[in-house]
N, C-alpha and C positions, 0 to 999 in steps of 0.2 A: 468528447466534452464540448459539444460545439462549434468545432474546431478551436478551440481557444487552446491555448498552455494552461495548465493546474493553476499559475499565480493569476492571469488574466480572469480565470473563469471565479475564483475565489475573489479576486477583488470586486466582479462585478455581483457577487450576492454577499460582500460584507464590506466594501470599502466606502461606503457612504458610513457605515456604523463602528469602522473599525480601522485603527490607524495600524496599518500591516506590514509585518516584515517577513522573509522569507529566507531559508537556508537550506538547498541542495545537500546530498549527503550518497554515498553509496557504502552500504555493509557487503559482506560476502555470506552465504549460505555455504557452509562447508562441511559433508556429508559425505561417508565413505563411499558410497554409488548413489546411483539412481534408484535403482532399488529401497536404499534407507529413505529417501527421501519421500518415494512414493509413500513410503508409511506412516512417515509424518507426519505428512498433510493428508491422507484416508482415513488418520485417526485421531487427528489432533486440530486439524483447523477445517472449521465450521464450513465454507462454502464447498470444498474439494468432496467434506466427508457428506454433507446433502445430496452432492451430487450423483457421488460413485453409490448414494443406496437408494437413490429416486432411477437409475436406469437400472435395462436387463443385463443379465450376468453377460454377454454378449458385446453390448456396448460397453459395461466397465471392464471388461478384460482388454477394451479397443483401446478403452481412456488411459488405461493402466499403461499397457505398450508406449502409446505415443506419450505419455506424460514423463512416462523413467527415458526414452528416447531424446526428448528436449531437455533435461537434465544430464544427461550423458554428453550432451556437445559442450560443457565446462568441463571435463575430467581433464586434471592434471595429474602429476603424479602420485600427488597425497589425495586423490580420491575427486571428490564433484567441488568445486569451488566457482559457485555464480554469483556473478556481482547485481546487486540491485538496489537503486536508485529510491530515495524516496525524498519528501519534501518536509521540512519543518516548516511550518507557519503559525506565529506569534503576531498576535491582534488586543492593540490596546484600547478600549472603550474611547470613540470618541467624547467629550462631552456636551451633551446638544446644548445649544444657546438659551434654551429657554427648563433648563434645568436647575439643579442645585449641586453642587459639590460631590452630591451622593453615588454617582455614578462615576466618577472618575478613576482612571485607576486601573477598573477591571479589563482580568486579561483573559485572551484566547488561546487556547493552543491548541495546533492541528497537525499530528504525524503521519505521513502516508507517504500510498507513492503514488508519485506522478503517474500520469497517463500519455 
């Protein structure tokens, strides 16, 4: 992200327009193995599953390994618990000076994860 931090990079394409605040957060992914997970996200979330059916069987068998691989380094004892970070950002319309009332007010919100 341009070397920037998530709030630096977000303030510099909305903080002229947006009066910003931000709040860090980590959930946990908690998934009986690696395995469950792999299946997940091969069938459930949109970039994983483009990806595993835009390569050859070959390659997704490679992505598959290493993907259940990095999921397995969280196994505790009740299974895959990986903690992941994301960012809440709340942006409220500045109102430009040479406006009316009518913008005031509106707000942003932006869930994700950092980078």
């Amino acid at each position: 992200m341009n070397g920037c931090s998530a709030p630096e990079r977000i303030r510099e394409l909305l903080g002229d327009a947006f009066e910003l605040r931000f709040e860090p957060g980590t959930t946990t992914l908690r998934m009986p193995n690696g395995e469950s997970v792999w299946d997940l996200f091969v069938n459930g979330y949109g970039p994983t599953k483009a990806l595993a059916a835009s390569i050859d069987p070959e390659q997704r068998e490679q992505l598959k390994r290493d993907f259940i691989a990095f999921h397995e380094q969280y196994r505790s004892d009740l299974g895959i618990a990986m903690p992941r970070d994301y960012l809440v950002t709340i942006g409220y319309r500045r109102e430009p000076a040479s406006s009316t009332t009518a913008w005031a007010g509106h707000r942003l919100r932006i869930v994700g994860r950092p980078n």
